[in-house]
ZAMARGU-4260 file (C-alpha; in steps of 0.2 Angstrom, whole numbers, plus 5000, padded with zeros to 4 digits):
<rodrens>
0) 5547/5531/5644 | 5557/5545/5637 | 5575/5550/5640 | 5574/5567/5650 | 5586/5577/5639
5) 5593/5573/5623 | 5610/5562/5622 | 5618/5555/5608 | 5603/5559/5597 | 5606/5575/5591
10) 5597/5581/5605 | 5578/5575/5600 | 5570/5564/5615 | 5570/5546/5611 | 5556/5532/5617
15) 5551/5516/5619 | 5540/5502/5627 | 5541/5492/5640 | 5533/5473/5644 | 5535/5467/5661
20) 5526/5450/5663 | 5515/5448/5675 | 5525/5437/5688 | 5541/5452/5686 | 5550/5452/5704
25) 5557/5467/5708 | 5568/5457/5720 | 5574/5444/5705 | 5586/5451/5691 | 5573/5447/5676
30) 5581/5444/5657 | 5578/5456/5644 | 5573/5453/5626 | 5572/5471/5617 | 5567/5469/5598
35) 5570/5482/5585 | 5557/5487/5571 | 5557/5489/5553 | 5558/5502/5542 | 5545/5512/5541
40) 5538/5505/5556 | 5538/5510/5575 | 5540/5501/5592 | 5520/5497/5594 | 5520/5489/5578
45) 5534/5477/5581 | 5524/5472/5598 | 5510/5468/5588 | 5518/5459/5575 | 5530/5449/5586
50) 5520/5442/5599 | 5533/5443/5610 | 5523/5449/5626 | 5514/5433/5628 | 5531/5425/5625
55) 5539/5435/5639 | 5522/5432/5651 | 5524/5414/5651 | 5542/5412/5653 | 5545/5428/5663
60) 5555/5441/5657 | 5554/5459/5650 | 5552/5467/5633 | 5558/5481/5628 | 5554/5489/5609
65) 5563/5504/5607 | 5560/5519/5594 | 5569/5523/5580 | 5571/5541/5578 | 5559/5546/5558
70) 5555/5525/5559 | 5571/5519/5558 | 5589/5515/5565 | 5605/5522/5560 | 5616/5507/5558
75) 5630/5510/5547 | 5628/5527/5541 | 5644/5532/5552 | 5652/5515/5544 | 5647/5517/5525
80) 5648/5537/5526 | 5636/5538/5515 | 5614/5534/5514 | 5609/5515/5510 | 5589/5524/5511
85) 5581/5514/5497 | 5574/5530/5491 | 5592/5534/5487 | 5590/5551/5496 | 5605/5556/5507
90) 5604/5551/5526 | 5596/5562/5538 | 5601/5550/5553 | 5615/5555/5562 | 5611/5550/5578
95) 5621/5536/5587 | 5610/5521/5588 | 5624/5511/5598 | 5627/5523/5611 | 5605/5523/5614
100) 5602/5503/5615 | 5617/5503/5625 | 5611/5519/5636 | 5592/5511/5636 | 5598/5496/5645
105) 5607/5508/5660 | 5593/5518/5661 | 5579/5501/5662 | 5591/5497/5675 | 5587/5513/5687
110) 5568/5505/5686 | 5569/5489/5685 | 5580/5474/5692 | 5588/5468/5675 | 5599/5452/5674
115) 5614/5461/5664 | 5621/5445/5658 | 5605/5441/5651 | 5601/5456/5638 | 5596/5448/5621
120) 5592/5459/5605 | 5583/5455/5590 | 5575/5463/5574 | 5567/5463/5558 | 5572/5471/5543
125) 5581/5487/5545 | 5579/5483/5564 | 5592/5470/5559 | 5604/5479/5550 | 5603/5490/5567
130) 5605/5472/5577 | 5620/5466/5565 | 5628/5481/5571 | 5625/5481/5592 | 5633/5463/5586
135) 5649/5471/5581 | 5647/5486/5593 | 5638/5481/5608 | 5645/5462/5613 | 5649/5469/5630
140) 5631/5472/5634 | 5621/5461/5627 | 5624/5441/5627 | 5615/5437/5611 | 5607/5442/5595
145) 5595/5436/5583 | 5589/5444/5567 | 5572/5441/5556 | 5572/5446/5537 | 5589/5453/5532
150) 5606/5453/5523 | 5624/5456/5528 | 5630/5472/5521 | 5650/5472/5517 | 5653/5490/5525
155) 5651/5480/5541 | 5662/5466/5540 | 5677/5479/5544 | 5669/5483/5559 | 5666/5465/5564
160) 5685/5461/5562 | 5690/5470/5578 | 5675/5463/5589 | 5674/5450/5600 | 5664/5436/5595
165) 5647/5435/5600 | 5630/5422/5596 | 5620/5428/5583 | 5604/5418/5575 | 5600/5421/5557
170) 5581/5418/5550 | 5579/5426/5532 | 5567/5417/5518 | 5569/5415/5501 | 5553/5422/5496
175) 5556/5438/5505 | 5553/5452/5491 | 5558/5469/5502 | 5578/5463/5506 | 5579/5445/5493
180) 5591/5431/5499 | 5603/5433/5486 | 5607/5450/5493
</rodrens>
C-alpha cells in the first residue's frame, strides 16, 4: 500500500506491508502489531528477520511494517535540531514520522477492522529510536511499545516529561557492537 498523495512527508509517497493471518475476520476488530526497521534496512527486511508473521498467524492479529523514507525514521531530528546520522552528515529527514505511524493506522482502519485499543509498535535499532518517540508522542494511539537493540538518547527525556505514561519493554544486549549498552 501507498498513501495517494503526499502528507506529512514532504510530499514523497510513503509504504508499507501488510500481514493479515489467515483466520483475519473482517467482522472481528483484530489487534495490530506494527514493527519498525533499522537503519539502513527496509520494511521486508524487518518481516524477515522478526518472524512476526507466523507469530501473528497463530495468535491472530495483523502486521504492519512500515517504510522509512532513504531507510530510516526521523525520530528526533525536530527535537535535537540537529543530525544524530552516524556518518556525521547533516539530516536530510524532515519529514514527520509521528504524524505517518499515526496517519497509517487511520488509513489500515479504512480496509481493515482494526481493534484501536490494541495497536502495539515495536522496533530495532533506529526503528527504536523512532519507537521511543511514538512513546512520547503517540500514547493516545497506541497501548504499548517494545523496543529490540537501542539506547535512550537525552534530547528525548524533555519530550517525555509532558506525556502521559505509557508501557514500554526494553530488550538490548551487552554485546551489541552497532548501539553498546553503555550508551
Amino acid at each position: 500500500f501507498a498513501l495517494p498523495e503526499g502528507r506529512s512527508t514532504g510530499g514523497r509517497a510513503r509504504a508499507w506491508i501488510v500481514y493479515a493471518p489467515p483466520d483475519y475476520d473482517p467482522a472481528r476488530p483484530t489487534p495490530v502489531v506494527v514493527l519498525l526497521h533499522g537503519r539502513p534496512s527496509n520494511a521486508a527486511s524487518m518481516a524477515s528477520i522478526s518472524g512476526m508473521n507466523d507469530t501473528a498467524a497463530q495468535n491472530n492479529f495483523m502486521v504492519v511494517y512500515p517504510e522509512g523514507l532513504d531507510n530510516e525514521w526521523n525520530a528526533q531530528f525536530d527535537i535535537a535540531g540537529r543530525s544524530i546520522s552516524l556518518t556525521g552528515q547533516s539530516s536530510t529527514l524532515p519529514q514527520d514520522d509521528v504524524g505517518f505511524l499515526k496517519t497509517l493506522m487511520s488509513d489500515l482502519a479504512v480496509d481493515f477492522n482494526i481493534d484501536r485499543s490494541r495497536l502495539y509498535l515495536g522496533g530495532f535499532s533506529n526503528g527504536v529510536f523512532m519507537t521511543q518517540r511514538m512513546a512520547c508522542s503517540a500514547g493516545d494511539t497506541f497501548a504499548a511499545f517494545a523496543e529490540v537493540g537501542s539506547a535512550l538518547y537525552v534530547e528525548l527525556s524533555r519530550l517525555c516529561q509532558r506525556s502521559t505514561p505509557t508501557p514500554i519493554l526494553f530488550m538490548h544486549g551487552s554485546a551489541d557492537p552497532s548501539v553498546p549498552i553503555t550508551g
